[in-house]
C-alpha positions in Angstrom: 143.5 150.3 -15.3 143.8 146.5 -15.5 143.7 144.6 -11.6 146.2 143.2 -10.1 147.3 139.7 -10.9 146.2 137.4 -8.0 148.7 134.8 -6.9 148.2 131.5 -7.8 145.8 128.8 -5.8 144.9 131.9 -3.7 140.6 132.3 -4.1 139.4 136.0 -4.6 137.4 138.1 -1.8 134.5 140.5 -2.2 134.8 142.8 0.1 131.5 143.9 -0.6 129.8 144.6 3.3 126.9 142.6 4.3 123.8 144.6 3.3 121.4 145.5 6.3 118.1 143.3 5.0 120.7 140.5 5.4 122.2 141.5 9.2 118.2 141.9 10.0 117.1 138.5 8.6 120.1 136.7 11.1 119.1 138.4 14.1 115.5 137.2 13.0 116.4 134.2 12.5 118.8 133.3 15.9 115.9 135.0 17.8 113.2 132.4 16.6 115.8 129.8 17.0 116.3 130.6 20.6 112.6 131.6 21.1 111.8 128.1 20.3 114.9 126.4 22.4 113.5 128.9 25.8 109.8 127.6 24.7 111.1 124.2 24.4 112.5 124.3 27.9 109.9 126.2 29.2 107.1 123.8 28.3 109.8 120.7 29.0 110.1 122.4 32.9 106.4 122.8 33.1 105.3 119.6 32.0 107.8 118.8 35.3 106.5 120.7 37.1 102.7 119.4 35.9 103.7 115.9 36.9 104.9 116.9 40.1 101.7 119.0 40.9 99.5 115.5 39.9 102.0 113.0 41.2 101.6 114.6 44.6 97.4 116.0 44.6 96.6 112.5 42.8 98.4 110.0 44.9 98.9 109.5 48.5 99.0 113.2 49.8 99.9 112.4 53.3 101.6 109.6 55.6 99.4 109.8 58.6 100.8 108.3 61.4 99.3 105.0 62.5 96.9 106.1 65.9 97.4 103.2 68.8 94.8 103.4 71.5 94.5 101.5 74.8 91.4 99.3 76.0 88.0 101.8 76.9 87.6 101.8 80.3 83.0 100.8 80.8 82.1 102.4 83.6 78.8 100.8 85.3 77.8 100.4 88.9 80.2 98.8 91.3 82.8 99.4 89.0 86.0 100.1 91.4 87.3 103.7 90.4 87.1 107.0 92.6 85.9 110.1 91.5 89.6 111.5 91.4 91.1 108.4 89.4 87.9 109.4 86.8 88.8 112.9 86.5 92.3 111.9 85.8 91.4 109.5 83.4 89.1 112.7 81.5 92.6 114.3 81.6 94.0 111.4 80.2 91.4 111.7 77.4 92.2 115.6 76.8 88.5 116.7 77.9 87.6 120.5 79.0 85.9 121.4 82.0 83.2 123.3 81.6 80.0 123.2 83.8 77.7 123.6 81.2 78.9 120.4 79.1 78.2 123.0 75.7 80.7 120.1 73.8 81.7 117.1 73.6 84.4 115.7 75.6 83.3 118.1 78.1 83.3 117.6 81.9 83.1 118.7 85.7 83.3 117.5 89.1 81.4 118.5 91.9 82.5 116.8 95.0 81.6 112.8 94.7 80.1 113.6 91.1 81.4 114.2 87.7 79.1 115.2 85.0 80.4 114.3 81.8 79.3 114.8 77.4 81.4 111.6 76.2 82.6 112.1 72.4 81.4 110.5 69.5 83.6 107.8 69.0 83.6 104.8 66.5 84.7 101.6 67.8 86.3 98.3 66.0 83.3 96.5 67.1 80.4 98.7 66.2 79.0 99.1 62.8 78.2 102.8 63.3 80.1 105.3 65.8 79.1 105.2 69.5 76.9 108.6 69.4 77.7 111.1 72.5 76.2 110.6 75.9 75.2 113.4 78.6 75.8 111.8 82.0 76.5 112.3 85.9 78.6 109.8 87.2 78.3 109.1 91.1 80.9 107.7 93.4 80.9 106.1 96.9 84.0 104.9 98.8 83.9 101.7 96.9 83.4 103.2 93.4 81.3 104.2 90.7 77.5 104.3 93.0 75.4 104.9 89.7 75.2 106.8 86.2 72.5 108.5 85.4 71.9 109.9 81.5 71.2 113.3 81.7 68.6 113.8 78.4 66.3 111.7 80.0 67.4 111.3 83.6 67.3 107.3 83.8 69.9 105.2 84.9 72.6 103.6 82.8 73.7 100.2 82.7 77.2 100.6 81.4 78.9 103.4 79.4 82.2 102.4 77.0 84.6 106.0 77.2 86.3 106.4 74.3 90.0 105.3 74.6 93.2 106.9 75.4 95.4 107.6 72.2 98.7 106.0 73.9 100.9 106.4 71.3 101.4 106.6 67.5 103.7 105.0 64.7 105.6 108.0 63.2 106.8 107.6 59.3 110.7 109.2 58.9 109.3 112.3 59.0 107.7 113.2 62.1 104.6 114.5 60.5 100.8 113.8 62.8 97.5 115.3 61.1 93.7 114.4 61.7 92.5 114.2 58.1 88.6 116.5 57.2 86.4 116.7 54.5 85.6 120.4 53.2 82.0 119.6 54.4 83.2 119.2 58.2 85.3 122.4 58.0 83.0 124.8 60.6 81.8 127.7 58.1 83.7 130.4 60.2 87.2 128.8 59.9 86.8 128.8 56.1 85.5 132.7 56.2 88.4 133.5 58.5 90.8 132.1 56.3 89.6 133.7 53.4 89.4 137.0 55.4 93.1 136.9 57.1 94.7 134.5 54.1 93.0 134.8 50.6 89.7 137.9 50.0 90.1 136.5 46.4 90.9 132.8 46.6 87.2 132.0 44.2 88.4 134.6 41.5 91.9 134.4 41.2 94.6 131.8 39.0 96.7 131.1 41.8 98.3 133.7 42.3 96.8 137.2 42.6 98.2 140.5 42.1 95.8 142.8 43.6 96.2 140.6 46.4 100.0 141.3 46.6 99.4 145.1 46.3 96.7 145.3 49.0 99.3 143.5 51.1 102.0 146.3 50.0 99.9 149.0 51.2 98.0 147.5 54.2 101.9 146.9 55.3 103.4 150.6 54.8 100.6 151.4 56.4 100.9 149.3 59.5 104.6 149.5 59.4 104.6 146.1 60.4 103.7 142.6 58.4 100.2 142.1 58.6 99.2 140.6 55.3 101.0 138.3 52.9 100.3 138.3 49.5 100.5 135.4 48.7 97.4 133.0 47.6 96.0 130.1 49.9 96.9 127.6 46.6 100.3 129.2 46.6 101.1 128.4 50.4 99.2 125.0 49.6 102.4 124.8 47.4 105.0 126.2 49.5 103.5 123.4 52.1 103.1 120.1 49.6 106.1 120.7 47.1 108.7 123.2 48.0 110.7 124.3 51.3 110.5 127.7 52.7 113.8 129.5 51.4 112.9 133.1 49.9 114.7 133.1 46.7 113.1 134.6 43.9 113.5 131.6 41.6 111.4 129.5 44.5 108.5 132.8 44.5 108.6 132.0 40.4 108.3 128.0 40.6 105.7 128.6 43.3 103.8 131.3 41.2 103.7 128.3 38.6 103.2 125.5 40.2 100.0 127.2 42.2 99.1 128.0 38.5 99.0 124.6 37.4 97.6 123.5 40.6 94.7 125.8 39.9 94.5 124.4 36.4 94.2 121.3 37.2 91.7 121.2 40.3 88.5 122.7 41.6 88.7 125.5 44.0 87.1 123.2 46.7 89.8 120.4 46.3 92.6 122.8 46.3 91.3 124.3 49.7 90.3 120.8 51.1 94.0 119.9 50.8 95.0 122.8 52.6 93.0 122.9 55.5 94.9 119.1 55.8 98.6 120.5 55.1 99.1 123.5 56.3 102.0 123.3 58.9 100.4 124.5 62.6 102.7 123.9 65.1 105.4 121.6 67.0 104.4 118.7 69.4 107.8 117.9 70.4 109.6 116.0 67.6 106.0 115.6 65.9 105.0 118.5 63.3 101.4 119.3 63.7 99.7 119.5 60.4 96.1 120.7 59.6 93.2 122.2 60.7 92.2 118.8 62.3 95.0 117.7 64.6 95.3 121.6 65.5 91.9 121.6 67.2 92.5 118.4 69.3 96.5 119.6 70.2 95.8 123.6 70.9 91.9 123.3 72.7 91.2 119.3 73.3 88.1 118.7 70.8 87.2 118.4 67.6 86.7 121.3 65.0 82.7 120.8 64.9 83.0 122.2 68.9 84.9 125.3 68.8 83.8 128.6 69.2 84.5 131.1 66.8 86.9 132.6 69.0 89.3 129.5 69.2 88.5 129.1 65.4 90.1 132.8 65.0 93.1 131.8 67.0 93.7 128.6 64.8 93.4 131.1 61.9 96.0 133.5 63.6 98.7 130.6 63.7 98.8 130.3 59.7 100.9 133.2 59.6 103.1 132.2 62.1 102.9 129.2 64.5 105.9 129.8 66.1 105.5 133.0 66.4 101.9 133.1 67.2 102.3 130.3 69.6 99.2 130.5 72.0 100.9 129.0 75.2 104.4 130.4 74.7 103.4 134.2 73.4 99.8 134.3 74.4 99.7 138.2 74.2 100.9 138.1 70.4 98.1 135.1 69.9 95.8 137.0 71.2 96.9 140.3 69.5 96.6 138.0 66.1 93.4 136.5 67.1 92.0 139.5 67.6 93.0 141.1 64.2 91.8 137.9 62.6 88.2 138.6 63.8 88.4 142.6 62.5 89.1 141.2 58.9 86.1 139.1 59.3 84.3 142.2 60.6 85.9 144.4 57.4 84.7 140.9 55.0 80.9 141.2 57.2 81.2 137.2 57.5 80.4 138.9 61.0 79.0 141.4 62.8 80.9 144.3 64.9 79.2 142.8 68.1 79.8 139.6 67.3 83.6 140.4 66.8 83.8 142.7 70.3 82.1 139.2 71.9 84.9 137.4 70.6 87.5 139.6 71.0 86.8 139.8 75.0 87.5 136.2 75.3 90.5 134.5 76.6 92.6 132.5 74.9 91.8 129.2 76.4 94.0 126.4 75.1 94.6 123.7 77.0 97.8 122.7 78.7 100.6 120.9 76.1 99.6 117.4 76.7 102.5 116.3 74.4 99.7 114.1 72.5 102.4 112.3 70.1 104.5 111.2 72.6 104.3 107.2 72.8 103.4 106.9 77.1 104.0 103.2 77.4 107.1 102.7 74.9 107.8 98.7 76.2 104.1 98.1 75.7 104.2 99.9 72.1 107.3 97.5 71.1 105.4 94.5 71.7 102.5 95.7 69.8 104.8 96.5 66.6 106.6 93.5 66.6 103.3 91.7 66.9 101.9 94.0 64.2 105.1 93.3 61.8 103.2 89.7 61.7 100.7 91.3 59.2 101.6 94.9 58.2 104.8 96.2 56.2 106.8 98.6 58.2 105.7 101.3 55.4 101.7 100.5 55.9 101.8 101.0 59.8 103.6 105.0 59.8 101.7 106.0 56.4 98.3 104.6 56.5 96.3 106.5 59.1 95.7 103.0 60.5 93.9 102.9 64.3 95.3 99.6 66.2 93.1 99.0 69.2 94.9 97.5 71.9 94.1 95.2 75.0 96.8 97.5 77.7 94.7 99.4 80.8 96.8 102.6 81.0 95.1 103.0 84.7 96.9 99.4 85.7 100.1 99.9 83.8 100.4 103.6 85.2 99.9 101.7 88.9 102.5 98.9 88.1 105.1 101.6 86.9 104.5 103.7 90.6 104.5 100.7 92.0 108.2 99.6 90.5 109.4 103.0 91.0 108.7 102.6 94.7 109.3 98.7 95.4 112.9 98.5 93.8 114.4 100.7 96.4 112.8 99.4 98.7 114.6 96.2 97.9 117.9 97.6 97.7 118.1 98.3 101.4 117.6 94.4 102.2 120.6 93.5 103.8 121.8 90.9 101.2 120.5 92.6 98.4 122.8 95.0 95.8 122.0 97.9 94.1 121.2 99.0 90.4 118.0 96.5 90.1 115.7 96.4 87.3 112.4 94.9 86.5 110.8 93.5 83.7 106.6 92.5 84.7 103.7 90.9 82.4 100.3 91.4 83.6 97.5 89.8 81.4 93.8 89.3 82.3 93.4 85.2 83.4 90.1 84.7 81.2 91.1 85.5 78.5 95.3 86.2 78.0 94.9 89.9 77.2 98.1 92.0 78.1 96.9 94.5 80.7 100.1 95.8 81.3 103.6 95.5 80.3 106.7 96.9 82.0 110.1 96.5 81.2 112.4 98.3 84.1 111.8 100.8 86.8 112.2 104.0 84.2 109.6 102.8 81.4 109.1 106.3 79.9 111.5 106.0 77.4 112.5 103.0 74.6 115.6 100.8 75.3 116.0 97.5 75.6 113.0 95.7 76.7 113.1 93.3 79.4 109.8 91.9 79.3 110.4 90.5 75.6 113.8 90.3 75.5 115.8 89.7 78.8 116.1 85.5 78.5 117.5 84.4 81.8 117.4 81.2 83.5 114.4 80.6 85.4 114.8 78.8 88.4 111.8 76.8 90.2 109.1 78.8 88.0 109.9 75.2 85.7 108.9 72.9 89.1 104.9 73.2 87.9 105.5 72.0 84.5 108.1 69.2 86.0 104.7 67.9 88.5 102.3 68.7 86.2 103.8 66.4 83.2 104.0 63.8 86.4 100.4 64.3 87.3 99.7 63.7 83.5 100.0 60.0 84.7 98.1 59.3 87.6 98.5 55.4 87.5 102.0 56.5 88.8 101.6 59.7 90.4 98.8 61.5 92.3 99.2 64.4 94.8 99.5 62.5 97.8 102.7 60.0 95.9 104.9 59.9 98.5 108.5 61.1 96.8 111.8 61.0 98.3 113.9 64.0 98.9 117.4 62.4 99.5 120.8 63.1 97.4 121.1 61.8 93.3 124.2 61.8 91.4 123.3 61.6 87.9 126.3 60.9 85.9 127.0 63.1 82.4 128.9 62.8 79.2 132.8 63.9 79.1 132.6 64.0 83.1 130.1 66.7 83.4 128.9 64.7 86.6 125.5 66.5 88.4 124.9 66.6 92.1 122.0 68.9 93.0 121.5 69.7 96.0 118.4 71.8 98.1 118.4 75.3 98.7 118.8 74.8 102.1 121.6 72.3 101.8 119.5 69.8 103.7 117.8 66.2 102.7 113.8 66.2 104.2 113.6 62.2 103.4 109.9 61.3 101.9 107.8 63.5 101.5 104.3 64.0 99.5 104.5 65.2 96.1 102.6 68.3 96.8 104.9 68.9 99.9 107.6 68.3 97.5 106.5 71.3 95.1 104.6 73.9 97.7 108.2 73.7 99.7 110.7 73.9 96.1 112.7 71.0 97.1 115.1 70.2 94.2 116.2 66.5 95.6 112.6 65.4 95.0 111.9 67.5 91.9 114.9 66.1 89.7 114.0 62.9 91.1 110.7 63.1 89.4 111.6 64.8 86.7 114.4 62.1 85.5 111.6 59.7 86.4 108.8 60.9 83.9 111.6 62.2 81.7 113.6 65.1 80.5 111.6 65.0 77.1 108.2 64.3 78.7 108.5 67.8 80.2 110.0 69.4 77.5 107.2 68.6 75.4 104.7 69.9 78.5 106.5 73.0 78.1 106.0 73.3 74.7 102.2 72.6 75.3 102.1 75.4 77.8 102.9 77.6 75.0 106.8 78.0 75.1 108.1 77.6 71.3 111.7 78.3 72.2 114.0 75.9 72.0 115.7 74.1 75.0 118.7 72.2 75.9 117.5 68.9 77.6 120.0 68.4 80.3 119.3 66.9 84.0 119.9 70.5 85.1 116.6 71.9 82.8 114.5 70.3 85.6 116.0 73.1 87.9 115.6 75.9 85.7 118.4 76.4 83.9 116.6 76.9 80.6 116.5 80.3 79.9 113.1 82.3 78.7 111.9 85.9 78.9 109.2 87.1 81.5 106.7 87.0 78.3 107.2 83.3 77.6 106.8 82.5 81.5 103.7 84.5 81.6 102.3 82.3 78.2 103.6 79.3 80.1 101.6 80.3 83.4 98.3 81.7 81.4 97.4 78.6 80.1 97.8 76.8 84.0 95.7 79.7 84.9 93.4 78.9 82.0 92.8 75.3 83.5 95.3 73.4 80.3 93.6 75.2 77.7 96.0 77.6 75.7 95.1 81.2 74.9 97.9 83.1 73.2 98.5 86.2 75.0 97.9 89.0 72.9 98.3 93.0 73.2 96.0 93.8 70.2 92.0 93.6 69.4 91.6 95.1 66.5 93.3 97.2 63.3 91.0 99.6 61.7 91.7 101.7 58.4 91.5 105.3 57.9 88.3 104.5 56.3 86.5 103.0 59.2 86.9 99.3 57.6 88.1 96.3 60.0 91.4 95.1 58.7 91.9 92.7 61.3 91.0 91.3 64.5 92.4 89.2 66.7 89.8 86.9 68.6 89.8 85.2 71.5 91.4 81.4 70.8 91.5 78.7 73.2 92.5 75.2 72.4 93.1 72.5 75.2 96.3 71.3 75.2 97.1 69.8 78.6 95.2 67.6 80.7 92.1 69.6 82.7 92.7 67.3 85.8 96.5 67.5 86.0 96.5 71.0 85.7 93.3 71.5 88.2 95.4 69.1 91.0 98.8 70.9 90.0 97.0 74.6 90.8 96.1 73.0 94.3 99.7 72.5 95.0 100.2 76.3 94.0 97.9 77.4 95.8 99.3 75.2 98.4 102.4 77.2 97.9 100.7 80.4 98.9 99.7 79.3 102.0 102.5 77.4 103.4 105.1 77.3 101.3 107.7 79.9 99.7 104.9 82.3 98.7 103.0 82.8 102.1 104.0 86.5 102.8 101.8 87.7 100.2 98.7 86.8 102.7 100.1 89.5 104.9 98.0 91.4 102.5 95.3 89.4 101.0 92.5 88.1 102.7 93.4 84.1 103.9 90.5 82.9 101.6 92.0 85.1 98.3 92.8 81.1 97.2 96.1 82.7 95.4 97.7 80.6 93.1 101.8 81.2 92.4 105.5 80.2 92.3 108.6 81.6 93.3 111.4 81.3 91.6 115.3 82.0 92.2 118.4 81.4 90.2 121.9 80.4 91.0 124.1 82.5 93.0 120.8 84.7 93.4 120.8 86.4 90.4 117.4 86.1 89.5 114.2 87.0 91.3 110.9 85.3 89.8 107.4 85.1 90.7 104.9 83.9 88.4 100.9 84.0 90.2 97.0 84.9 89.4 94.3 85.8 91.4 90.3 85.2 90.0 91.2 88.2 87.7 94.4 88.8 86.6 97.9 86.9 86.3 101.1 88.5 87.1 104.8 87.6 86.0 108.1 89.7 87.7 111.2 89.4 87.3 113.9 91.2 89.3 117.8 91.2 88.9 120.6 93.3 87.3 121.5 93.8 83.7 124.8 93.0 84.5 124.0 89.4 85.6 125.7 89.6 88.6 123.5 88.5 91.8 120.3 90.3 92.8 120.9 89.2 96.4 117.5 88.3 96.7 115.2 85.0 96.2 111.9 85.0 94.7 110.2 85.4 97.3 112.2 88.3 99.1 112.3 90.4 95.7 110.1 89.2 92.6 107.0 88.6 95.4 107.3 91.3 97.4 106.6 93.6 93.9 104.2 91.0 92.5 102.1 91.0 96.2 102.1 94.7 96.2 100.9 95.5 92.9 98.4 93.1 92.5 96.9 93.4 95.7 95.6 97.2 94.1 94.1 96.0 91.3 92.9 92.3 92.3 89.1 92.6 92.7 88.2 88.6 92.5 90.0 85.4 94.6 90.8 82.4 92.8 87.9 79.9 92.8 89.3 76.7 91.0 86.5 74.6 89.5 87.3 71.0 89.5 86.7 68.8 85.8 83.9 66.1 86.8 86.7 63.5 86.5 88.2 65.2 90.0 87.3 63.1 93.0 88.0 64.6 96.5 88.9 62.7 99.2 89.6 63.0 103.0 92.9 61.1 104.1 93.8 60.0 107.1 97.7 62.1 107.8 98.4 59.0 110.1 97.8 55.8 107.5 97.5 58.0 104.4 94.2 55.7 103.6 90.9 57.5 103.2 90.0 59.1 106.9 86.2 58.1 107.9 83.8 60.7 108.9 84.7 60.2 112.4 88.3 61.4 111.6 88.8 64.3 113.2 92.3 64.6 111.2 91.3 64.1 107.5 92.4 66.3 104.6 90.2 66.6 101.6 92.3 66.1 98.4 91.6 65.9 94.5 92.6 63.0 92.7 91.5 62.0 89.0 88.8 59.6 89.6 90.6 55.8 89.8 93.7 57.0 91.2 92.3 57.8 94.7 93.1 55.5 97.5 90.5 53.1 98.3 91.5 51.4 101.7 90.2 53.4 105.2 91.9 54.0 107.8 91.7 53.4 111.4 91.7 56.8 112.4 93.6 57.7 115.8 96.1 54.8 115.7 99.7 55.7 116.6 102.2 56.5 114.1 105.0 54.8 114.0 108.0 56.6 115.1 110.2 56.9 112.6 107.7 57.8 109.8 106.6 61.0 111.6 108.9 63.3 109.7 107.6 61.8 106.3 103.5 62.7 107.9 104.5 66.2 109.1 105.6 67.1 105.8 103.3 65.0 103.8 100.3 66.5 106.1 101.7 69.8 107.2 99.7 71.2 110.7 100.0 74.4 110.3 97.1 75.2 107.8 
């Protein structure tokens, strides 16, 4: 039979079927081609996931948290702090009582005594850590009576505490851990993790399985969740890389990754890491991370102190910390605890007894101190900014750095009480409005430290800062600089220039004419220059000032330490340049710093996380106004203080105090200033309303009145002004204004720079003539 014809340009078929060798070498070969495309991938993803793993172990693991500490209080005899101050200032400090001081930062009180084991502590100006000290600590009405060491019962000169952690400077993520080596782990917190966490953690991969099926079985058995299986390098991985969903592809990326982890890095480094990761609890909006911080935030000391039973309950939190949260569910913390301390029983890391011993303890954590919250927020804002001088934003919330500071949390927790009380107090004068605020700079007079800082009456939480930012005019607190840049020249003026306080019309451009007048509305005729400033007259001031100069003062100003920038109008000499209560406390240090300038400063030192000294920030001095003029000008102030607008504050000090200030008061009242130092501290306040509408009050009915009650609590030295060998005092006759012989019964010693001091005696006891008697009563006032 011949075949068919096929039709033309059509292509025969063999319909022959596909043998099976040939169906068998396909599959054979698509499955090596897709064997080799998964491989691909799967080495591709690991390699990922290899970088990751040494991206992360290899580099910086963790962004700790910049620590900022206040000044150390140094206790020593005659120190002025009760015994009930101290013990709050150990609470402060997060020490334990416990009588038989068996740790460090251990203490307790027994009447007028407090025994106390001070920590360790290392300090930005030691080369090696201040090593613990045993010690009773004696009080008397007055203060500290004596401290006696307690190793070798002989008395101590002075003892630096270590100092309170005020604050810290969070990265993005709220994360705060205390950073340990493996060798500082305590031995029974590592066999306790291995007993409750890992049995196998030196002889598996990463990731065991017989670990996973004891957990199986110890769990039917319990009918409850009482082991997890998996690995302390696969929670290390849960913790460093990956979040906490349960999704079987996460349990597979984990299971690799903690394989790679193990690959890559010694047992030792991999469980170092994790004692500094693992997630332990909440302090508010901070997450508390590692073994570490957990030991200071749950029992108040380091690792090295605990007992084994407080190591157990540290243990006990790895499985849950919410859930086994000591001080919210302390019977399911202890239940954990307790179970922790069996498995170390089961392991024999320790004995039965020791275990029942354990077991019958309390809980003992302390009270939530709420360690990462920043205390002193105003204060912390002017350390940043003065930080951001120096430091990236990224260096100071990733670095672990420790930032010494120069604030006295027992002085600024005494001016904040002392705020919260004064400003109502205020309120309910009869001129006075409501909704006041307050902004105060207190810095120590020797050496321009900020003691304390507060920027309104509710300084527990950030906002806008008053004390660095809130520019407003500032009345007669610019008088000083107006006499001292007069003073400067003592050919023309000395402190007994007579001045007169009568009406100027100073004449401006485009008709802004100027007609100041006093605050009483009245004209007091001559008067002495230091009559002229002690009584705030503004007829004689803006006649002095236009004398020497707008500029001339201006540029006093600016050698005072004010850098801002300032409109030189006739109505500057009265104040109306505007600065915050930080520049008029830089403006007033340096007067109480005798002309020489010392920038005022809220840091000493930066450490690293290493221990090395980054930076410091020494005392600096430079003179830069006249010794003389400023000694003379601080006589006036004091003058002030005792006769003039500041003399209610000695209804409080002692007569002899030799207080040295300036009110100040803005138009319309809406400013309240006072700007003073004692021998010890100087003190700047402002009081008014955000709002800038008027205070009701002057300086010395508001801004004093919080100034005199403050710093008559922590002032502990009067002002003793030493005069430069150039001053020349001299008695003057208030009748002639010549020098007063010693039979003068009515001479007035005064200083003058040497050459500028009158010369000529007086006939003492001759009548005055009539009509200059106003112009001796004020230059020679009576009353003192």
């Amino acid at each position: 039979m011949t075949d068919r014809p096929t039709r033309r340009g059509s292509p025969r078929y063999n319909k022959t079927p596909p043998s099976k060798k040939s169906t068998s070498h396909w599959f054979r070969n698509s499955f090596v081609i897709l064997l080799g495309i998964g491989a691909f991938f799967l080495f591709t993803y690991l390699g990922y996931l290899d970088y990751q793993v040494r991206t992360q172990f290899e580099g910086k693991r963790w962004a700790i948290p910049a620590r900022v500490y206040g000044n150390p209080v140094e206790l020593y005899a005659g120190y002025g702090i009760s015994a009930q101050k101290f013990e709050n200032l150990l609470e402060m400090l997060h020490y334990r009582k416990d009588q038989q001081l068996a740790a460090e930062g251990t203490y307790f009180r027994n009447g007028g005594q407090v025994s106390v084991k001070t920590r360790t502590f290392a300090f930005w100006d030691q080369q090696e850590p201040q090593p613990s000290a045993a010690m009773r600590v004696d009080f008397s009405e007055a203060g500290i009576a004596g401290i006696t060491d307690l190793t070798n019962n002989q008395n101590l000169a002075i003892v630096r505490m270590d100092p309170v952690q005020i604050g810290s400077f969070y990265p993005t993520i709220k994360e705060d851990r205390i950073l340990i080596k493996l060798e500082e782990a305590p031995e029974m917190l590592i066999k306790g993790l291995l007993a409750s966490e890992d049995r196998d953690f030196y002889d598996h991969f990463g990731v065991s399985l017989r670990g996973i099926l004891r957990a199986m079985v110890a769990n039917i058995q319990a009918g409850d969740m009482v082991q997890g299986g998996s690995t302390i390098t696969q929670q290390l991985v849960k913790n460093f890389y990956l979040t906490s969903e349960r999704k079987l592809t996460r349990k597979l990326k984990e299971a690799l990754m903690a394989m790679i982890l193990e690959y890559r890095y010694s047992k030792n480094e991999i469980l170092e890491a994790y004692l500094n990761e693992i997630y332990l609890g909440q302090d508010g909006g901070s997450a508390v991370h590692g073994f570490g911080l957990a030991s200071q935030f749950y029992f108040g000391g380091p690792l090295k102190d605990l007992s084994l039973e407080q190591l157990a309950s540290l243990v006990a939190l790895v499985r849950g910390p919410s859930e086994y949260n000591p001080r919210r569910f302390p019977e399911r913390a202890l239940q954990r605890r307790n179970l922790v301390l069996d498995e170390m029983a089961v392991q024999e890391y320790i004995t039965e007894e020791d275990a029942a011993a354990a077991k019958a303890k309390p809980l003992n954590v302390i009270a939530s101190l709420r360690r990462s919250a920043n205390r002193y927020p105003a204060f912390l804002d002017l350390v940043k900014r003065q930080l951001r001088q120096d430091y990236r934003e990224e260096d100071l919330t990733s670095e672990g750095l420790r930032i010494f500071t120069t604030l006295d949390t027992q002085i600024q927790d005494t001016l904040e009480e002392t705020i919260k009380r004064k400003l109502p107090q205020l309120e309910k004068q009869p001129k006075a409005t409501k909704a006041l605020e307050s902004a105060v700079v207190i810095t120590r007079r020797d050496s321009g430290e900020i003691a304390a800082l507060a920027s309104g009456r509710d300084d527990s939480s950030a906002g806008f800062n008053r004390a660095l930012d809130a520019v407003r005019p500032i009345g007669s607190l610019i008088k000083p600089v107006i006499y001292l840049t007069a003073l400067q020249y003592p050919r023309r003026y000395t402190i007994t220039t007579p001045v007169s306080d009568s009406a100027i019309f100073i004449k401006g451009d485009n008709g802004n004419d100027w007609s100041p007048k006093n605050y009483d509305h009245k004209e007091h005729g001559t008067i002495g220059l230091h009559t002229a400033l002690a009584k705030s007259y503004n007829l004689a001031t803006v006649r002095v000032g236009m004398d020497v100069g707008i500029g001339r003062v201006a540029k006093t100003l600016k050698d005072l330490g004010v850098n801002r920038k300032v409109e030189l109008y006739p109505s500057f000499l009265l104040g109306a340049a505007q600065l915050s209560p930080l520049e008029v406390a830089q403006m007033y240090q340096t007067l109480a710093g005798d002309g020489f300038l010392t920038p005022i400063k809220g840091i000493k030192a930066v450490v690293s996380a290493s221990g090395d000294r980054l930076q410091s920030y020494p005392y600096t001095v430079r003179q830069t106004v006249d010794p003389s003029s400023t000694y003379i000008l601080n006589t006036i102030l004091q003058e002030v203080m005792h006769s003039g607008t500041g003399a209610s504050a000695y209804s409080v000090f002692p007569q002899d105090y030799g207080l040295v200030g300036k009110t100040g008061t803005t138009n319309d009242a809406k400013d309240s200033w006072f700007a003073g130092f004692t021998g010890d501290y100087l003190s700047v306040v402002w009081v008014g309303r955000d709002d800038n509408k008027p205070a009701g009050l002057t300086g010395a009915t508001g801004a004093l009145q919080v100034w005199t009650a403050f710093m008559r609590q922590i002032s502990r030295q009067p002002v003793n002004l030493t005069p430069p060998d150039n001053i020349k005092m001299v008695r003057v006759d208030p009748y002639s204004g010549l020098v007063a012989g010693p039979d003068c019964p009515y001479g007035r010693g005064y200083p003058y720079v040497a050459g500028s001091e009158p010369t000529a005696y007086s006939a003492c006891g001759n009548a005055v003539i009539e009509q200059d008697r106003p112009w001796f009563e004020e230059f020679f006032p009576q009353s003192e």
